[in-house]
N, C-alpha and C positions, 0 to 999 in steps of 0.2 A: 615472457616470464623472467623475473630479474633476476641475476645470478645469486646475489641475497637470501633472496626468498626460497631456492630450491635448498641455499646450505643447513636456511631454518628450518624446512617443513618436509618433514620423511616422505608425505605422500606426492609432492612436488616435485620432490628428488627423485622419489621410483618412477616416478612418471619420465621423467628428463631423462633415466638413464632406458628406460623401455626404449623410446624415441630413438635416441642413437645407436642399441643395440640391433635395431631393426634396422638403421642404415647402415650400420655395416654390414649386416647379411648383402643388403644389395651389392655395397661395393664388391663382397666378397664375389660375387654372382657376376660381377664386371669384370673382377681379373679372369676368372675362370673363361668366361666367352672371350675375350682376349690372351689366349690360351698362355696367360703368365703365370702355370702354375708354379715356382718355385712361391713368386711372389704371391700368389694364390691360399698356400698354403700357412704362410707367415702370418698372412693378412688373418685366416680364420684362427690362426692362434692366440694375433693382437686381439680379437673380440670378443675370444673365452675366457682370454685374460680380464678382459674388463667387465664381463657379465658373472664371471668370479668374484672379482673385489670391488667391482659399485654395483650392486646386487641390482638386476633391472628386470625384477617383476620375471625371470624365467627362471626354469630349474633344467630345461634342455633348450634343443635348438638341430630340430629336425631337417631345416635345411644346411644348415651349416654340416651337419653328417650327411646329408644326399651327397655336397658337394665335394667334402673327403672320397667318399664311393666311387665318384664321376671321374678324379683326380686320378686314383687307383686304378680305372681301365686305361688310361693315357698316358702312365707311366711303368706302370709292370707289366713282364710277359702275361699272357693268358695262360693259364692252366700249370701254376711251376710248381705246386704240392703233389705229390705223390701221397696216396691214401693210406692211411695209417694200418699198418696190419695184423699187430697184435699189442696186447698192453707194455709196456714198459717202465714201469713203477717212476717215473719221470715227470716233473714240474717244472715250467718253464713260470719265475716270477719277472714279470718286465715292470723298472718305474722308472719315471723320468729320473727325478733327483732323489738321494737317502741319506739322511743326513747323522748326525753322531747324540742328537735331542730330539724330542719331539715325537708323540704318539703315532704317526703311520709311517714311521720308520723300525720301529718295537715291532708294530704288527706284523711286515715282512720276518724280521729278522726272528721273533719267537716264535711262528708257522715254522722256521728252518729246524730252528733248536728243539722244537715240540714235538719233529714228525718224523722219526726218523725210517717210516715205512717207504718212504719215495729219497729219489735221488734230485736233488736240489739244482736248477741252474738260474743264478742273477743275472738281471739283461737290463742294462740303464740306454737308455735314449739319449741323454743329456751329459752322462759323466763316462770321463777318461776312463779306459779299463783300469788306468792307476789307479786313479782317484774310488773310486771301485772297492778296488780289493780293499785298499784302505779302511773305507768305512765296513766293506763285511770283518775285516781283521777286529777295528773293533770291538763286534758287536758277537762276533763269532772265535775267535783266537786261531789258534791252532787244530781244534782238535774236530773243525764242523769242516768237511768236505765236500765244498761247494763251489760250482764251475760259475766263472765270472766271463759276462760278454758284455762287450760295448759296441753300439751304435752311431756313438755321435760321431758328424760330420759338422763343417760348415752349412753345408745345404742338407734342406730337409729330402729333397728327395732321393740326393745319394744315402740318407738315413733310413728312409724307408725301403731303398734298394738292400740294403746292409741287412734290417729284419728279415725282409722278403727270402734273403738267401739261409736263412736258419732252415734246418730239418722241424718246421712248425709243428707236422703230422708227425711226429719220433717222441712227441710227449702224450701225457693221461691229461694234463689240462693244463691252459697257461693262466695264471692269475697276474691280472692290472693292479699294482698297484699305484697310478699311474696319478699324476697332478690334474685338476680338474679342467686346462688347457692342453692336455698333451694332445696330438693331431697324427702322430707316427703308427701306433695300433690301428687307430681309424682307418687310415687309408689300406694297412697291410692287412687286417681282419674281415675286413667288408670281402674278400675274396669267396668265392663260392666253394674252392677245392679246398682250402682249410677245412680239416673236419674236427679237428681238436677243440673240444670246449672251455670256452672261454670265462671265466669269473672275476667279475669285477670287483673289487673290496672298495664297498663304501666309505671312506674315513673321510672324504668330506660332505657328510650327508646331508648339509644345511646350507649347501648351496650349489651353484651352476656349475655342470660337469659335461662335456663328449664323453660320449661311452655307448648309450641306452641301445643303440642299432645293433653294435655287437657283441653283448653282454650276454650270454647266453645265462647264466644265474648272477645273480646279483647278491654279493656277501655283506649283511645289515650288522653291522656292531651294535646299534639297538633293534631291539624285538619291534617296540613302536613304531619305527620308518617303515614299516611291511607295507602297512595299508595307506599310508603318505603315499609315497613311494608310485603306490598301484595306480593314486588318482594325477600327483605331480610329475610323472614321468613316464605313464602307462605303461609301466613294469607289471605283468598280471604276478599276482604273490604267488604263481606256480612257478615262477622262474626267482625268488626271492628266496634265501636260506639264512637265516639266524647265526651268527657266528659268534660268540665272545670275543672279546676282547683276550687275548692270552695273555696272562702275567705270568711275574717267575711262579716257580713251583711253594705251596704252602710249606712244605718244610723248611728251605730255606729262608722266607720271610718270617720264619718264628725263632729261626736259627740268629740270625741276624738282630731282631729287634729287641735286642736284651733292653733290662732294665734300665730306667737313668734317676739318680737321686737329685733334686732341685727345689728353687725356692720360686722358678720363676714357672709358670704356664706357658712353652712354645706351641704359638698357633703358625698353623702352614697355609700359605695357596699357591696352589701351581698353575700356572698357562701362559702362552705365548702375549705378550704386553697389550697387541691391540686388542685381543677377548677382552681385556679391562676397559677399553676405553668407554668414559661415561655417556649416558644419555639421557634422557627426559625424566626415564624412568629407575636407573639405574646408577649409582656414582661405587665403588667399591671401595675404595680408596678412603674416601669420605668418613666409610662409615668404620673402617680397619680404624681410623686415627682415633674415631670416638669409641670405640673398645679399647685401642691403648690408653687414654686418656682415663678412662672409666677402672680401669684394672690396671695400678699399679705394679701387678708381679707377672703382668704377660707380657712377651713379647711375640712378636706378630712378625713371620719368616714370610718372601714373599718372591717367588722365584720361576722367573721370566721379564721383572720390568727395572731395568737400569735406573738407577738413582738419579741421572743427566735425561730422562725420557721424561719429554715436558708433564704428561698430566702428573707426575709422581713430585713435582719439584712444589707444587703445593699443598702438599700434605706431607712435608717433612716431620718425623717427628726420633725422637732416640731412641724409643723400642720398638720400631716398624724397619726391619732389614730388609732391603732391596739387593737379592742378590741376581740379578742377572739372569743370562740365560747357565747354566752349570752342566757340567758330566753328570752322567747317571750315576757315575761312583759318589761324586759329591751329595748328588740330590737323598742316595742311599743313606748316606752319613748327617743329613738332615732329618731323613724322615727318623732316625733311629732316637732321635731327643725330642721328636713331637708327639706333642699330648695331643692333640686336638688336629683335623684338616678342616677348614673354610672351601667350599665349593665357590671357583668365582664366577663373576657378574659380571656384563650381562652374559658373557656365553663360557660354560663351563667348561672345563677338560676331561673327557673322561675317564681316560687312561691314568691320566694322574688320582683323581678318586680313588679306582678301583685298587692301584698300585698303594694309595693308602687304606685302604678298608681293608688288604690282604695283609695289611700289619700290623691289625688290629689295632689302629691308629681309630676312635669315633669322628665323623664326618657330621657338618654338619649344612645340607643342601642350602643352594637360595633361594631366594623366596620369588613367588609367583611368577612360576618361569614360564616361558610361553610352552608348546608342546614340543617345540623343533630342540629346543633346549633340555629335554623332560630326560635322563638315563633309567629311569627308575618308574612303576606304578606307586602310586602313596601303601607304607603298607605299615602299619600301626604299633603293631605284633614285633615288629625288630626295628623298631624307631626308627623308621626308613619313611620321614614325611615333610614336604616341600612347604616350609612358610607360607601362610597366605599372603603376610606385609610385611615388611619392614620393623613392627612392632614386634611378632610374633619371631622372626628371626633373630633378631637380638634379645630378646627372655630367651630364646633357647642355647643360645650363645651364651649365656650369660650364668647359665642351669652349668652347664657343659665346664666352663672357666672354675665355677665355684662350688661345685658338690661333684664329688671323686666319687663317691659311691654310685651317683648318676654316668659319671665318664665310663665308671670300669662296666656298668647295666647295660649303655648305648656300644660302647665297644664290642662287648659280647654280643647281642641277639643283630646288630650289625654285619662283625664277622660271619658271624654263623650262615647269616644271610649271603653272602657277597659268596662265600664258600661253595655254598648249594648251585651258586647259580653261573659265576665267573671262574673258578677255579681252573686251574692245568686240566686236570680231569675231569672236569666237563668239557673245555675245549677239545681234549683227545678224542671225547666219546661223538661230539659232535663234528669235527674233521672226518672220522672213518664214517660217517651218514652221508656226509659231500660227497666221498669218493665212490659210495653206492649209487649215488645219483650219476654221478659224474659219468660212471661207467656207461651207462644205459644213453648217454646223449651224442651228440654231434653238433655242431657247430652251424647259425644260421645265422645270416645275417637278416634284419630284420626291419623293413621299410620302417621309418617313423610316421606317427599319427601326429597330425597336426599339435602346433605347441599354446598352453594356455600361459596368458598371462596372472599374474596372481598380485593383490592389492592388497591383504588384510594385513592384521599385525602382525604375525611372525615378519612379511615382510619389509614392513616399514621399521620394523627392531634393525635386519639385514643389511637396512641400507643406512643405517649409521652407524655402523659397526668397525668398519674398514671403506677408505676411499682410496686409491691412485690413479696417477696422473700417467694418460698416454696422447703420443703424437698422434692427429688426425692423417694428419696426408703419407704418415711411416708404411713402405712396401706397395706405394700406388705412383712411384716413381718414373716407372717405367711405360705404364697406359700411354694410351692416342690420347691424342690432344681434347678429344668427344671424350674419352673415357676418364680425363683431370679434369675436365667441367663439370663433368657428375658427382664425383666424389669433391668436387669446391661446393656445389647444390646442396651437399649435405652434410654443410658445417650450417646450417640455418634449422630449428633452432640450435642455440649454443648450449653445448653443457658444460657446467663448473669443474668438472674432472680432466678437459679435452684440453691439449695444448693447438692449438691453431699457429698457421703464419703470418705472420707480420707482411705489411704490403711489398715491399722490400722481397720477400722469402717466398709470397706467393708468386710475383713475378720471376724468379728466377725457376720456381717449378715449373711455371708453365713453358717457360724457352727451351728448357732442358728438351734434347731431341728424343723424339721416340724411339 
């Protein structure tokens, strides 16, 4: 297959990235009988990394969690929980990384600010308890009292040693907010004396994540992913719970959105730069320039993609602002002069939506989105409905731009809508239904069912969406000399995302002693 052809052809590429994501479970399955688990457990985070960002036809990977399970008898005492004895209004949220932008960073931090019935503690895998507090400072100030722990180590398994010793069983449930490679939980939850139930917040619901084994409920920011979910990941939707998205509170966002007097129409879109990048069937960019183009009194705000980030450098244009990634105070100060939000293309944000619809900002979705893509049922009554084409998307854009009595009609039965359904208070009412659930559960870990692969469009959308580039032979260093011949065996075929070594580099791997 030439490397060419897999860059042109989605289904070519899913297939190429299936292929090597299946080789790596073995190698992963070599370090382990070669009992390197440090390198054992790198190795299965290089593979969730890559079945995350070159999407390779899976959504789990039931051996790769055996092998987390298998790792955890072999490196923690047996039996070091102590069984939880009575409630204690206590949350343990664990992520890897939290950052100061970006929608599943919100989602932790407004669960803290939302709920003040429990006692809050952050627990990062990956960041400094500095670096830590930092970002809760943030996003929290002064006035949320909330216990900050750090994990990170150089090595993963003095990290999982580090979890291991938290009083796991002293909380009502810990909730993963966790990156869709993280491998730390894995190993420390698979334990059978944990009894504290576990919830995993879906925030990257469109693609390949660890988790399913010890997730004991599963937190869907869309309603939709229930029944996905049940078939791609055999999640039964009895362990699935509906959660909103929390935004700030309605009175503040009405508080805030005071009026603006202008001659020009500010259109918005928000998401991180690679959601934009184009494809077969999708260009946003393209079509932003032919609306400025088209309407001389809009300007067109567009914030997450750098004006120096190559697909944006051709479609320059004078009233298409590229601002970056920005603080939420600035993006605040943005959405307060916009008339209009642009859902973007192909894969939307939908924190930022919501965050505009609660400000009675009208939205206007893209058009024929796949289902994986879908936040919303079509729904008529509160002009809440997804383009079929491109034609039908731009008349509606185009209604929106140019008749205000239209703007101020979709703003309302929008708001009204987004109100009923994402609002703070529905979020509160639906948090205190989790912790009725919550109450009645215990903690299991959960053999996985064999894992399907999947071909259709959603996926071939996936796999052009985001590509990076990792070392093959990275954390297989250290193998026998039988165990660097196997993992050399399966750089055949080649895929376009894999860095390989040079004849040179493969030779000094192999001399290297064991």
């Amino acid at each position: 297959m030439a490397e060419k052809d897999v860059h042109n052809d989605p289904e070519k590429a899913l297939y190429s990235n299936k292929v090597y994501f299946e080789s790596c479970i073995r190698i992963a399955q070599k370090l382990f009988e070669e009992k390197l688990y440090e390198d054992c457990i790198n190795y299965i985070e290089k593979t969730a990394s890559f079945g995350w960002f070159n999407f390779s036809g899976y959504y789990k990977s039931g051996p790769l969690e055996v092998l987390l399970a298998k790792i955890q008898q072999k490196i923690l005492p047996p039996a070091s929980h102590q069984k939880k004895q009575k409630k204690t209004n206590k949350i343990l949220h664990i992520c890897s990384i939290v950052y100061t932008s970006g929608g599943h960073s919100k989602l932790l931090y407004n669960w803290i600010k939302n709920d003040s019935s429990k006692k809050h503690t952050i627990l990062s895998t990956r960041l400094s308890l500095e670096e830590l507090t930092e970002i809760s400072h943030f996003y929290l100030a002064d006035h949320i009292d909330a216990e900050h722990i750090s994990v990170k180590s150089p090595s993963k398994i003095e990290s999982a040693k580090l979890l291991n010793r938290q009083l796991l069983n002293g909380y009502d449930a810990i909730a993963l907010h966790i990156h869709p490679d993280e491998t730390i939980t894995n190993i420390v939850l698979s334990q059978k004396d944990i009894t504290t139930p576990v919830c995993f917040i879906n925030h990257a619901d469109h693609v390949f994540w660890l988790g399913t084994s010890v997730a004991d409920i599963v937190l869907q920011i869309r309603e939709s992913s229930i029944p996905v979910d049940e078939e791609r990941r055999d999640i039964l939707k009895e362990r699935q719970f509906f959660l909103p998205i929390p935004i700030e509170t309605v009175h503040q966002m009405e508080e805030e959105n005071t009026g603006h007097e202008t001659h020009f129409i500010n259109l918005l879109s928000t998401g991180t730069a690679y959601k934009y990048n184009p494809n077969e069937h999708y260009n946003f960019l393209r079509e932003a320039y032919k609306i400025a183009e088209e309407n001389p009194d809009v300007i067109f705000h567009i914030v997450g993609i750098d004006s120096d980030y190559e697909y944006a450098k051709e479609y320059q244009h004078e009233r298409i602002v590229l601002h970056g990634i920005v603080s939420p105070q600035r993006l605040a100060e943005i959405e307060k002069t916009t008339d209009i939000y642009i859902e973007g293309y192909p894969m939307p944000s939908f924190t930022a939506l919501l965050q505009a619809a609660l400000r009675k900002i009208p939205f206007a979705l893209h058009y024929n989105p796949l289902p994986l893509f879908k936040l919303f049922s079509d729904n008529n009554e509160h002009h809440i409905v997804y383009p079929k084409n491109l034609d039908e998307w731009h008349s509606n854009i185009r209604k929106l731009i140019r008749d205000k009595e239209y703007r101020k009609e979709t703003s309302q039965k929008q708001h009204g809508y987004i109100l009923n359904s994402y609002s703070i208070e529905v979020w509160k009412s639906r948090i205190q239904e989790l912790y009725q659930i919550i109450d009645k559960k215990e903690h299991t870990y959960r053999m996985p069912n064999p894992d399907r692969y999947y071909n259709g469009e959603n996926e071939k959308l996936l796999v052009t969406i985001d590509k990076r580039a990792f070392s093959h032979y990275s954390f297989t260093e250290n193998m026998s000399l039988l165990g660097k011949y196997f993992v050399y065996k399966m750089t055949k075929p080649k895929n376009p995302n894999i860095n390989y070594f040079h004849k040179k580099q493969l030779i000094n791997y192999f001399r290297k002693k064991e």
